[in-house]
C-alpha atoms as an extended CHARMM CRD file, in Angstrom:
* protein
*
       187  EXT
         1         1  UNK       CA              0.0000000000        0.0000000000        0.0000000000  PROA      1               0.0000000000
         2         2  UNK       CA              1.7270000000        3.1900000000       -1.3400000000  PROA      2               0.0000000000
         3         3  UNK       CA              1.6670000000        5.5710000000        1.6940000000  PROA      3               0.0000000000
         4         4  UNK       CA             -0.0660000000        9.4560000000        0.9180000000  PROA      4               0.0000000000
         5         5  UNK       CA              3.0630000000       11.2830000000       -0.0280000000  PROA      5               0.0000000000
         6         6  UNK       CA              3.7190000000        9.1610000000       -2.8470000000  PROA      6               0.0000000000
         7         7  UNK       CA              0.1380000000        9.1240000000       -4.2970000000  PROA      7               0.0000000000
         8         8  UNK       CA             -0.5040000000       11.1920000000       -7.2670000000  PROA      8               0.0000000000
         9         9  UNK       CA             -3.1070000000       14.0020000000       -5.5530000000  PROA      9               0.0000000000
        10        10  UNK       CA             -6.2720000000       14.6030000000       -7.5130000000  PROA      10              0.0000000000
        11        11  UNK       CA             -5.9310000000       16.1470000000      -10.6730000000  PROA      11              0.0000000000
        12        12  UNK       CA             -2.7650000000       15.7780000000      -11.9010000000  PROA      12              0.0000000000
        13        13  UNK       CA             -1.1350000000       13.6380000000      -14.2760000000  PROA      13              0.0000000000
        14        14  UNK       CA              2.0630000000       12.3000000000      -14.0300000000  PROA      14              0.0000000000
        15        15  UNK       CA              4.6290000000       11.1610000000      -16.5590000000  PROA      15              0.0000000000
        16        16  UNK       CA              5.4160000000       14.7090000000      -18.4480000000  PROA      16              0.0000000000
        17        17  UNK       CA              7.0840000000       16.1340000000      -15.7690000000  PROA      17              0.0000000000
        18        18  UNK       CA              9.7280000000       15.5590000000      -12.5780000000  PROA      18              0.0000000000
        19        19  UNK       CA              7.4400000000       13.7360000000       -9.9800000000  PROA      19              0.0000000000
        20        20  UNK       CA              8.0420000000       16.7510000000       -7.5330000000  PROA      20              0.0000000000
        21        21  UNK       CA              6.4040000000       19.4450000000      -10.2310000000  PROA      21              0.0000000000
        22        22  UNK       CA              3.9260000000       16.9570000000      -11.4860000000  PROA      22              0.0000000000
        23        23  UNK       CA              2.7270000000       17.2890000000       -7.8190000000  PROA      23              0.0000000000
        24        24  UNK       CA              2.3000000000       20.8520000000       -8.2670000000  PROA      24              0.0000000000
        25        25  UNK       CA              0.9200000000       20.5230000000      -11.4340000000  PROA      25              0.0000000000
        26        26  UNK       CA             -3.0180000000       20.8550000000      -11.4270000000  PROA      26              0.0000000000
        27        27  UNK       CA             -4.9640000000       20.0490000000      -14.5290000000  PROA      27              0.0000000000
        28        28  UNK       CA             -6.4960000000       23.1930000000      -16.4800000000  PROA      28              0.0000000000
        29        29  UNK       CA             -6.3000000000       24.3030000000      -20.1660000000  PROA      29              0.0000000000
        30        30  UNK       CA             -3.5400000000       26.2530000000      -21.1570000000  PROA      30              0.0000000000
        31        31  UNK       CA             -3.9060000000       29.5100000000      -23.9730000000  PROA      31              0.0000000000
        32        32  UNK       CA             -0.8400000000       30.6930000000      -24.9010000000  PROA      32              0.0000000000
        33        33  UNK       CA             -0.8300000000       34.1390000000      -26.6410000000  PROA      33              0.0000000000
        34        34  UNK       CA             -2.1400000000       37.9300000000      -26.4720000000  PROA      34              0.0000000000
        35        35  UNK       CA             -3.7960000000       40.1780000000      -23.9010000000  PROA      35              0.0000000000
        36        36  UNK       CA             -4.4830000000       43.5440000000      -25.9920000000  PROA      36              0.0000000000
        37        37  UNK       CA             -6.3670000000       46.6810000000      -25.0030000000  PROA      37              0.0000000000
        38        38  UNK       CA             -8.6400000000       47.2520000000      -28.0490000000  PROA      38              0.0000000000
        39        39  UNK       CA             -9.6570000000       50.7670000000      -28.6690000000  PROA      39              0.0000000000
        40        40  UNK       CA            -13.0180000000       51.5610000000      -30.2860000000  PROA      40              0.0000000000
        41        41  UNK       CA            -13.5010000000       54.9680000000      -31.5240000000  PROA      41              0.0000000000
        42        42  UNK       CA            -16.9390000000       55.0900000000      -33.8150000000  PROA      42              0.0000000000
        43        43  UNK       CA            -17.9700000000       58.4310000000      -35.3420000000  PROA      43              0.0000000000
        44        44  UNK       CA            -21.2690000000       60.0570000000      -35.3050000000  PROA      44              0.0000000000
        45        45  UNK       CA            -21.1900000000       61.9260000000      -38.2220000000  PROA      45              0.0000000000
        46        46  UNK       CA            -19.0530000000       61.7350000000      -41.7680000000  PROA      46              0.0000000000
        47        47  UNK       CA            -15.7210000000       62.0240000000      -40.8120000000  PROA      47              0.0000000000
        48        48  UNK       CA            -13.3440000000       64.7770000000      -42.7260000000  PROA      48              0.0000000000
        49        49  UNK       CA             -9.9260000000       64.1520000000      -43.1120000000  PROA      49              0.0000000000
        50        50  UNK       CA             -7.3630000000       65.5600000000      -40.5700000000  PROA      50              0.0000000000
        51        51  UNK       CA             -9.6630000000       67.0920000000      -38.3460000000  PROA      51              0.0000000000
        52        52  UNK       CA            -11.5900000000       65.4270000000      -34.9530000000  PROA      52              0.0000000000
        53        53  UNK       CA            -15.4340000000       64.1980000000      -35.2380000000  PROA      53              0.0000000000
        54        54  UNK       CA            -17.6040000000       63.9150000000      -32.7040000000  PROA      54              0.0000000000
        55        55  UNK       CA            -17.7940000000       60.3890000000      -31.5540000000  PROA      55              0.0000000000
        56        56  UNK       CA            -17.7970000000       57.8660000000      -28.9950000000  PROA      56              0.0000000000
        57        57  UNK       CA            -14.4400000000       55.9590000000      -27.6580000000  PROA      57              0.0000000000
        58        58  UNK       CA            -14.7820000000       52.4710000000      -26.1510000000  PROA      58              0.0000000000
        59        59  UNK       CA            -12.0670000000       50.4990000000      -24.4610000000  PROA      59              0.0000000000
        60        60  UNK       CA            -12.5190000000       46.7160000000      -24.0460000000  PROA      60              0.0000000000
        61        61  UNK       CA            -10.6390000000       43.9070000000      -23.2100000000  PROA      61              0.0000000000
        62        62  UNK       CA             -9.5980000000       41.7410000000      -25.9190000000  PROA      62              0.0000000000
        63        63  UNK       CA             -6.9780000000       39.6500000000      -27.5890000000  PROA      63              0.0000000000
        64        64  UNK       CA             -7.7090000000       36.3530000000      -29.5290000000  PROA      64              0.0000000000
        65        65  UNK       CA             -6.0750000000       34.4770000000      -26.7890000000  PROA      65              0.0000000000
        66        66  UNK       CA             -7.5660000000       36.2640000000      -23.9000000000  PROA      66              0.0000000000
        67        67  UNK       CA            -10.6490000000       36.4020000000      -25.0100000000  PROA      67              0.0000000000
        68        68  UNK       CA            -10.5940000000       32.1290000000      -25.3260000000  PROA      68              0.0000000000
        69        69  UNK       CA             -9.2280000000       32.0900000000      -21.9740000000  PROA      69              0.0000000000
        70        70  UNK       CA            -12.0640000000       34.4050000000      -20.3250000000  PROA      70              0.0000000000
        71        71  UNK       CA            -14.8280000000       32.3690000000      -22.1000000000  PROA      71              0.0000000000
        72        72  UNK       CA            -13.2800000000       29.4490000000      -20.7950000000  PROA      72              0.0000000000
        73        73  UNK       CA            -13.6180000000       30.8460000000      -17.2310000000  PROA      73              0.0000000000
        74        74  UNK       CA            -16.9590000000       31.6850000000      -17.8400000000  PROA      74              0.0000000000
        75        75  UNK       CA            -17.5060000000       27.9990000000      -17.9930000000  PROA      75              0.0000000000
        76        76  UNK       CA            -16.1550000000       27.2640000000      -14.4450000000  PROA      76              0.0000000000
        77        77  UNK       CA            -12.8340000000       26.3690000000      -15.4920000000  PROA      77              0.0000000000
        78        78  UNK       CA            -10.1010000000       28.2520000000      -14.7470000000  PROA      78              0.0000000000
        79        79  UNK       CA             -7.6720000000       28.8590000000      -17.8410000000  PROA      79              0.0000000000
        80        80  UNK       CA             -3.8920000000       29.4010000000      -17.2480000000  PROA      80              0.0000000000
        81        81  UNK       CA             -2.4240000000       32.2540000000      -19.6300000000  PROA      81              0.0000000000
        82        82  UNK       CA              0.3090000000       32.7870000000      -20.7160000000  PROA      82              0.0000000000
        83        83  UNK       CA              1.2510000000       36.3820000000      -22.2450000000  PROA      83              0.0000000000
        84        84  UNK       CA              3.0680000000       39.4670000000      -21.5620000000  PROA      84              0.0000000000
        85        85  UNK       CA              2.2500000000       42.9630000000      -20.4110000000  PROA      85              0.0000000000
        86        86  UNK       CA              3.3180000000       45.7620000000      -18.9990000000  PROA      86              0.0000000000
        87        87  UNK       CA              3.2960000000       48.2980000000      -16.4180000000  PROA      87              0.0000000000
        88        88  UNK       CA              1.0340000000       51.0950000000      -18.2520000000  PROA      88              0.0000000000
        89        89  UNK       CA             -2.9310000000       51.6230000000      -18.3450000000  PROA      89              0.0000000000
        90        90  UNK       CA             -3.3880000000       48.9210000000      -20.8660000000  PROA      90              0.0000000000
        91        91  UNK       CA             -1.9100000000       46.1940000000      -18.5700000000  PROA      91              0.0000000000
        92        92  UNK       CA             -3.4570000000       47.2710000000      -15.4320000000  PROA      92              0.0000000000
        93        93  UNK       CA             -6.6890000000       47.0940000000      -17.0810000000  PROA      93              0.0000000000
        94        94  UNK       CA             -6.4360000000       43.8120000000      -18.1900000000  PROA      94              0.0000000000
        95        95  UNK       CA             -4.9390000000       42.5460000000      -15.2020000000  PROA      95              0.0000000000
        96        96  UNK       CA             -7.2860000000       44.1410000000      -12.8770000000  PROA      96              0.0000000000
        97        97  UNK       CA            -10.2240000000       42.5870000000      -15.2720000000  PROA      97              0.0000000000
        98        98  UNK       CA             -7.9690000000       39.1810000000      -14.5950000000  PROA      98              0.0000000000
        99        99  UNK       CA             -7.3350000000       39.1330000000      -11.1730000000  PROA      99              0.0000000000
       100       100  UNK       CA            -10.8170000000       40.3080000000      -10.3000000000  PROA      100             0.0000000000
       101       101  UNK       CA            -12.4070000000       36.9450000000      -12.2180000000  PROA      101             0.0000000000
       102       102  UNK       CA             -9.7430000000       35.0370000000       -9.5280000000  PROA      102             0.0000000000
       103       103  UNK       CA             -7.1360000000       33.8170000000      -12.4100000000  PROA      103             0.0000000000
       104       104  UNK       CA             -3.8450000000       33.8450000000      -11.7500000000  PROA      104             0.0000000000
       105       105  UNK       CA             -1.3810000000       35.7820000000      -13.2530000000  PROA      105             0.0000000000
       106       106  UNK       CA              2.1630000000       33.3630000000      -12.8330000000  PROA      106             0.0000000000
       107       107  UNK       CA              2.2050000000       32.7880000000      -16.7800000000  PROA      107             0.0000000000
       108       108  UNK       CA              1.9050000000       37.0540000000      -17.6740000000  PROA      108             0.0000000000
       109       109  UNK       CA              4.9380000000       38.1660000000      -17.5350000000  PROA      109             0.0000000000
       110       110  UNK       CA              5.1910000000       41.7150000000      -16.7730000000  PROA      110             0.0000000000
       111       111  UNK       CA              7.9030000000       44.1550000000      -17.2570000000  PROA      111             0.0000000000
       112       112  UNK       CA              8.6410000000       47.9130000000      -17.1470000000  PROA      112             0.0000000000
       113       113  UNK       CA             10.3950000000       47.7190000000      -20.8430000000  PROA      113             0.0000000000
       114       114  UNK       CA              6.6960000000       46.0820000000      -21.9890000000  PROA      114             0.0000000000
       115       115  UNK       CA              4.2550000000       48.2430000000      -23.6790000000  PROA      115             0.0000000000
       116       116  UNK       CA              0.8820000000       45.9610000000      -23.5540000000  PROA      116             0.0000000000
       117       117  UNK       CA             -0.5490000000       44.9810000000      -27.1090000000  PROA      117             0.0000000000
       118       118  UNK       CA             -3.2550000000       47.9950000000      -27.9650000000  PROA      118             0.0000000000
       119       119  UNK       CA             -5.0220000000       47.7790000000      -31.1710000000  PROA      119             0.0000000000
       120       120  UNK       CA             -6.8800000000       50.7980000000      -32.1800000000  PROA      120             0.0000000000
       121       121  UNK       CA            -10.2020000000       50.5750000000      -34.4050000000  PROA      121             0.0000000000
       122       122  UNK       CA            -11.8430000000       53.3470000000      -36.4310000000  PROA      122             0.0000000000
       123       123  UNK       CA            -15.3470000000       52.8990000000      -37.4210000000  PROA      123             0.0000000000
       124       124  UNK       CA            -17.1890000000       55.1780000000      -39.6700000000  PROA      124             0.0000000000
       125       125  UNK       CA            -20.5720000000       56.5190000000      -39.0230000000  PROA      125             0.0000000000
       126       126  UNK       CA            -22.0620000000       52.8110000000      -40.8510000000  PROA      126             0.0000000000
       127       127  UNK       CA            -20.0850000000       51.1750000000      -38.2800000000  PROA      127             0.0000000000
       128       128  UNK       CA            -17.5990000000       49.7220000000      -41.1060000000  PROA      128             0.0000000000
       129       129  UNK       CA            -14.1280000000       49.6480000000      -40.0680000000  PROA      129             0.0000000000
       130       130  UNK       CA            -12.4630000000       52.9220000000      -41.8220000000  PROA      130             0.0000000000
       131       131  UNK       CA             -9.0850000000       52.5820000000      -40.1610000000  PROA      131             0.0000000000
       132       132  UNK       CA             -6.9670000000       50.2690000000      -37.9880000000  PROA      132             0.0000000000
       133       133  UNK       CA             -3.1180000000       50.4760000000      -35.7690000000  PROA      133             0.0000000000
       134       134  UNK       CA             -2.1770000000       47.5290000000      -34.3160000000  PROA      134             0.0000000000
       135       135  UNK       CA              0.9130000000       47.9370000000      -31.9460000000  PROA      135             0.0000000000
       136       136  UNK       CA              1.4740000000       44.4620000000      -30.9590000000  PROA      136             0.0000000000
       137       137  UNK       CA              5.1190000000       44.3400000000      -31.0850000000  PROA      137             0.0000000000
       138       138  UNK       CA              5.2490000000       43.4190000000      -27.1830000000  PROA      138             0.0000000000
       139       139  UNK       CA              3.9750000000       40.2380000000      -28.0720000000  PROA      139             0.0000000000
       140       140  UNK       CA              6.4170000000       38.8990000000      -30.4300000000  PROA      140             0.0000000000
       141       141  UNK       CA              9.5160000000       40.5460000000      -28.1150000000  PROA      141             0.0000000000
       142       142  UNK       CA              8.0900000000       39.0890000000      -25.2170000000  PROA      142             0.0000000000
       143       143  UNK       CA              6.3690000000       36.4100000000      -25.6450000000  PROA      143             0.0000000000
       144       144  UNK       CA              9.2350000000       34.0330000000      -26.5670000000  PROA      144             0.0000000000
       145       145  UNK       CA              9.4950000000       30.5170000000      -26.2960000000  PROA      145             0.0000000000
       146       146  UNK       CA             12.2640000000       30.8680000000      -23.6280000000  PROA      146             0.0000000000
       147       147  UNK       CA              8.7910000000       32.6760000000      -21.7820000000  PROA      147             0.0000000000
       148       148  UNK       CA              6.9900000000       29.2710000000      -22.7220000000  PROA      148             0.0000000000
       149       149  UNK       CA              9.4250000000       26.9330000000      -21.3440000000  PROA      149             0.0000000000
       150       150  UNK       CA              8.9480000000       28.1700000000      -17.9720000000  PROA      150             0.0000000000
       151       151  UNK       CA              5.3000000000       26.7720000000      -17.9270000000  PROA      151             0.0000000000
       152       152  UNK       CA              6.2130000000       23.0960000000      -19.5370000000  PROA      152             0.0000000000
       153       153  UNK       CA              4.8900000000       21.3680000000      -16.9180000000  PROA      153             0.0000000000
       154       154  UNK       CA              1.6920000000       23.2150000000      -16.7190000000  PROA      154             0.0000000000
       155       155  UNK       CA              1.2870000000       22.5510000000      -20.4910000000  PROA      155             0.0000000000
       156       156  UNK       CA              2.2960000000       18.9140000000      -20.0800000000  PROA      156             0.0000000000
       157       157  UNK       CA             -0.4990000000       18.3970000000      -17.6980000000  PROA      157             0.0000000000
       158       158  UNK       CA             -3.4720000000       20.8180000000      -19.6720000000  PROA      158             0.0000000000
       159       159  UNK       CA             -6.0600000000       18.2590000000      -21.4290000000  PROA      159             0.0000000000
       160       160  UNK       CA             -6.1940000000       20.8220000000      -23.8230000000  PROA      160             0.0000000000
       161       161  UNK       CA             -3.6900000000       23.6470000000      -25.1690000000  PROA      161             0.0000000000
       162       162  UNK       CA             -4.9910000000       26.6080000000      -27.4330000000  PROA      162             0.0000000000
       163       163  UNK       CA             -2.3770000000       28.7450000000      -29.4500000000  PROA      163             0.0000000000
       164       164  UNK       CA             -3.0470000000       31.9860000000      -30.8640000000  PROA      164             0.0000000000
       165       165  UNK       CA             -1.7030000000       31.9120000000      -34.7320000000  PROA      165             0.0000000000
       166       166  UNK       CA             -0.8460000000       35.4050000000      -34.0970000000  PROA      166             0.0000000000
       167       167  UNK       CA              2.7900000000       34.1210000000      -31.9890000000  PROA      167             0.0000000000
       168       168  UNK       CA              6.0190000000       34.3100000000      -33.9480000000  PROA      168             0.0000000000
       169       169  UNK       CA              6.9290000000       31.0640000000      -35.4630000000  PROA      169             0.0000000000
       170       170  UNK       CA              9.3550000000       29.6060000000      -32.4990000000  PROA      170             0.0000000000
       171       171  UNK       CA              7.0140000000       30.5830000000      -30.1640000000  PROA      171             0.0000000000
       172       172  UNK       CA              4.3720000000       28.4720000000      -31.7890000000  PROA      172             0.0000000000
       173       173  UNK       CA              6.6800000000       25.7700000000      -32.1740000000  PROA      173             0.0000000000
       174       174  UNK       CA              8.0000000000       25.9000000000      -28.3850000000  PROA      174             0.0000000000
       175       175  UNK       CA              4.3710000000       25.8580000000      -27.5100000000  PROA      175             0.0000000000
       176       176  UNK       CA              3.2080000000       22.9560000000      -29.8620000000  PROA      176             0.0000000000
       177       177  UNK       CA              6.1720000000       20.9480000000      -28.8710000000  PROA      177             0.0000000000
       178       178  UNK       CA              4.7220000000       20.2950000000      -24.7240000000  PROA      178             0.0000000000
       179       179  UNK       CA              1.5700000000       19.2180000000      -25.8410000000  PROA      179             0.0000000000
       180       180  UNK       CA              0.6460000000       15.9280000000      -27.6860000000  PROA      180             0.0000000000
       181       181  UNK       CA             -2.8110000000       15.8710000000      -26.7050000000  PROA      181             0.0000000000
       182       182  UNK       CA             -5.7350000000       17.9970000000      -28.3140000000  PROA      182             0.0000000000
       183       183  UNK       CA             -4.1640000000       21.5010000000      -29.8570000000  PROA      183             0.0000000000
       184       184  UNK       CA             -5.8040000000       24.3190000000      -31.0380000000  PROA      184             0.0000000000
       185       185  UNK       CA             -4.8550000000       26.8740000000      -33.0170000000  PROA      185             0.0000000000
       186       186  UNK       CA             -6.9760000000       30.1510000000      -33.5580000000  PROA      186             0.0000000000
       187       187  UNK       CA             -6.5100000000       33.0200000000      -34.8840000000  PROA      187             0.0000000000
């Protein structure tokens, strides 16, 4: 009879990882890309060019990978992320909006030299998308697969992994190459 340090606790799977992390190692899906701060500005009125128009400006929370990873939540699971932000109004909102929902933050990596993913949308009076800046550059320096390696175990132990196509190549790769189980890949 195997005595109760040396049982596998509940919910974790053994055999990807050291026994002493596998032990640490709770099972939850794993999304692996972008938490961006998208920027709605629609306008109320024809627009003329280089000049302001009265409008209305909506932030929201968004990100192809962060917004899998909250829907998952939604469905009483909780999701472990891993992306980058940083240390400006864009991060703090989505990290507030993240902590506040009760999901940890160990796989978003955070950093002063960061500026958090922001994509900006334009919409014309028709609500048609006139204009667009993405500034997502954050992701790909940050997000590296170095970044990924950290959470191998975690990944080793998700029953399911979901990859934003939006990562460099070697990130997807570092990503794809922990799981062998069901992967998706969205973008």
């Amino acid at each position: 009879m195997s005595s109760p340090e040396n049982e596998t606790p509940r919910g974790v799977q053994s055999g990807f990882c050291k026994e002493d992390q596998a032990r640490k190692c709770t099972v939850q899906p794993v999304v692996i890309g972008g938490m961006v701060l998208d920027v709605n500005a629609t306008s109320s009125m024809h627009a003329n060019p280089r000049t302001t128009t009265p409008g209305k400006v909506i932030f929201s929370l968004g990100g192809v990978a962060r917004n899998v990873a909250d829907c998952i939540s939604k469905l009483e699971s909780r999701p472990f992320m891993i992306s980058a932000v940083g240390f400006d109004m864009a991060g703090n909102m989505l990290l507030e909006h993240w902590e506040s929902a009760g999901l940890s933050i160990e796989g978003i990596q955070r950093h002063q030299n960061i500026e958090t993913a922001v994509v900006c949308h334009i919409f014309d009076e028709k609500g048609e998308v006139a204009a667009g800046v993405a500034h997502v550059e954050s992701i790909e320096q940050f997000l590296t697969p170095r970044w990924i390696e950290k959470f191998k175990c975690k990944i080793s132990c998700s029953p399911i992994l979901m990859v934003d196509a939006n990562l460099t190549s070697s990130s997807l790769e570092a990503s794809c190459q922990r799981k062998y189980l069901p992967l998706y890949i969205v973008n």
